[in-house]
Each structure stands twice: as C-alpha cells, then as structure tokens.
C-alpha angles and dihedrals in degrees: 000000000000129000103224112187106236105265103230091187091062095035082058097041086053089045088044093051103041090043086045096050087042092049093042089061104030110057090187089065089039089064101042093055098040125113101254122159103215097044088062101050085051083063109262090129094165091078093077087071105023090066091059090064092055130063139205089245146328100288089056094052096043090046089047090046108045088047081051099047094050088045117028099072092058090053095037087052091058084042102056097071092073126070098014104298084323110100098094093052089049097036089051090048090042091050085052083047098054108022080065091039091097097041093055093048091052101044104024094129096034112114105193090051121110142149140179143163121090093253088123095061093031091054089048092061090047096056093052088054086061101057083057092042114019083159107049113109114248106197109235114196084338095305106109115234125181121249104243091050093046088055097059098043084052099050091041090048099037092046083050091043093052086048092052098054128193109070109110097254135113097219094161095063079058099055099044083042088059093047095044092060102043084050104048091038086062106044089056092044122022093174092074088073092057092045095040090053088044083048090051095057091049104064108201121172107204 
C-alpha cells in the first residue's frame, strides 16, 4: 500500500466549506467566528484565525477555494519540509494572523467593524507561487493572465481600493496576506529571489 502524505490544502478547503455552509445558515456560529475587535480584547483570541474559515456568501467561498485548491498543493509541497510535515498548515494560520494584524489594530474598538474569508491566507499562498512560477497563467474570470501580471494589477488595485474605502472589502487583509507570503517565503528559502528574477527573463506562457 502507499504510503500518501496527508494533503493539508484540501483538509483546510473541506473545514472551510463545511464552517462557511454552517455559518451561512446558522447566524449564532457566524458571530462567534467573525473578525470583531471588541470580542477579542475581551479575550476571544481565536477569532483572528476562525474568520478566516466563513465567508460572506457562496461566490466568496467558492472564489477563495478554487484559488486555494490550484494553488495550495505546490506550495504545500515547499512547505512540508518544515515542522515536521507541518509548515503549510502553519504558514497558511499564520498568513490568516498577520494579514488581519492591521485591521485589528485599526479598528479594535470599533464596534461596526468585521471581517471575514480567507482571502488574506489564500492570497498569501498566491503570492509564494509566484515567486516559483511569475510567468504561469492564472485564469481571471476565465481570461488567462500571467502571474506576474496578475500580481501587480492586484497590488495596484487592491492598494487604490483600500484608499478608496468603502467597498466592503478588507483589502488590506489582501494585500498583508501577499506580503506576508513573499517574506516569509523568502526568509525560509533566499534562494527563491535569485530563481524568481531568473524566471522573469525567461518569459515562458504555460
């Protein structure tokens, strides 16, 4: 029999999913995962990672999970090699932690402040594909765009959007989330700068 390492990308899509359609239907569970500043200085510290496991509806699940799915087993598979099999599962919690850091600092007394979707985490795994592939086609709205160009338009727009304000959207969580996942990408392994700039002078559309 073989012996299949346990795949944590699609362990955390099936917990998403599940958390996300019991949340949609039971408003009780949706408030006690939620981002929500006051609720965690009153102590209730799990929330900077449980919002991260329910959405605002079925299209933002299913947009946060398919990026996830295509791109969470590459990354799971550099990751694995690092506490003990563990590293994607904690680089994936630690991208929901700090890509809501600034957010929660903001807005930690604000009582009509939430947030919620694991865009923050999902987009720091995005963003550390990138670094192994700038020039793989990521299929936006079904018109194939390659990564490296993705990931500008998405830091320019995101940065505008966050500037903007009021559009629903916690685009700050995107763009910590992105950071988060090039940096720590990096610190565990320098040698992905060297290769990612090689990667962009060699233009390849796969």
């Amino acid at each position: 029999m073989l012996d299949l390492p346990f795949n944590h990308t699609i362990a955390i899509i099936i917990i998403t999913v599940i958390t996300s359609m019991l949340a949609f239907n039971q408003q009780n569970i949706m408030n006690r995962l939620i981002f929500w500043g006051p609720a965690i200085g009153r102590g209730q510290f799990d929330r900077f990672v449980t919002y991260g496991f329910i959405h605002a509806d079925g299209f933002h699940l299913l947009f946060n999970m398919i990026t996830l799915f295509f791109f969470g087993s590459f990354i799971e598979n550099f990751y694995r090699q690092f506490a003990f099999n563990m590293g994607f599962a904690l680089f994936y919690l630690g991208g929901l932690i700090i890509s809501i850091l600034p957010s929660y600092f903001q807005h930690k007394e604000d009582v009509n402040y939430y947030s919620l979707g694991a865009s923050g985490a999902v987009s720091a795994v995005l963003f550390a594909f990138i670094l192994f592939q700038p020039w793989n086609l990521i299929f936006v709205f079904f018109i194939p765009v390659p990564a490296i160009v993705f990931a500008v338009l998405y830091v320019g727009y995101s940065i505008w959007a966050e500037k903007r304000g009021n559009t629903g959207i916690n685009h700050s969580a995107h763009l910590w989330g992105a950071a988060y996942g090039v940096v720590c990408t990096i610190l565990l392994e320098p040698a992905i700068i060297l290769h990612f700039f090689n990667q962009l002078l060699q233009p390849k559309f796969f």
